[in-house]
C-alpha positions in Angstrom: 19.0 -6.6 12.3 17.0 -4.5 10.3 17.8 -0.3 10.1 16.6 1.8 12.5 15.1 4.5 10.2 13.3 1.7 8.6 12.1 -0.3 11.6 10.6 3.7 12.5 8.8 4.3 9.4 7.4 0.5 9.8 6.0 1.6 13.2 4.4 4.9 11.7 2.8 2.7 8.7 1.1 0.6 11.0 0.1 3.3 13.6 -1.1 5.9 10.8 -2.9 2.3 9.3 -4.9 2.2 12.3 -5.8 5.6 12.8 -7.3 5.9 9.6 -9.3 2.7 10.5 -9.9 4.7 13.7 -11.4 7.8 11.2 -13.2 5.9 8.3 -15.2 4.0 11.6 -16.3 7.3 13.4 -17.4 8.7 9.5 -19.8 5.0 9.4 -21.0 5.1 12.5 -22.1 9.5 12.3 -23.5 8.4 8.9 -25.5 5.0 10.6 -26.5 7.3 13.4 -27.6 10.0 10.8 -29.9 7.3 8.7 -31.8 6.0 12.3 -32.4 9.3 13.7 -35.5 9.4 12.2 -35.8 13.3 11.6 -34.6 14.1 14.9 -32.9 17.3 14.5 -30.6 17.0 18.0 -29.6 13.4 16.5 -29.0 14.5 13.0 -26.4 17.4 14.4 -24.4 15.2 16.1 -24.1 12.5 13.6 -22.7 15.9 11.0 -20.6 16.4 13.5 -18.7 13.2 13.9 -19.0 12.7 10.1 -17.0 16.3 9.8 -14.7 15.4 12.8 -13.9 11.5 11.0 -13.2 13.9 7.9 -10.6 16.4 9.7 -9.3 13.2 11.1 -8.7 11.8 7.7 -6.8 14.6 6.7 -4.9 15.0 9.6 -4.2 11.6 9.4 -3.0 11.9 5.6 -0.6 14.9 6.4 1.2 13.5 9.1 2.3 10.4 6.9 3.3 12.5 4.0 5.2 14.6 6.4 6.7 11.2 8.3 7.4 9.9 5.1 9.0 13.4 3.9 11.2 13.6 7.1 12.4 9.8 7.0 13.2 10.2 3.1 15.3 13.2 3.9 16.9 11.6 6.8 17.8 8.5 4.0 19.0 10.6 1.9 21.2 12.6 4.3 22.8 9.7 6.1 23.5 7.8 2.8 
């Protein structure tokens, strides 16, 4: 019963919600693997890695809901 273009943008909030779980995870777990590497230089590498790759992510993440959200408003707006 409820609008379409509102049922869509309740899908994306809950999808983009898990996705930047998804993100802020892989940025703990590259900074836990970072503190137990012990100096290990091959260990320490990755673990920048993933914490850069979690941060990309993020803001990949963050752009695709503001442009979500920018497209649904419009479409609101248009069709009102």
């Amino acid at each position: 019963t409820q609008d379409l273009r509102t049922t869509i943008m309740l899908i994306i909030n809950i999808l983009m919600g898990f996705l930047g779980i998804i993100a802020v995870l892989i940025i703990l777990f590259g900074g836990f693997k970072w503190m137990t590497a012990q100096g290990n230089e091959e260990q320490v590498s990755e673990a920048k890695k993933m914490i850069i790759a979690g941060i990309v992510g993020l803001v990949v993440i963050f752009a695709a809901y503001a442009i979500a959200s920018f497209v649904i408003q419009n479409l609101v707006n248009a069709t009102s």
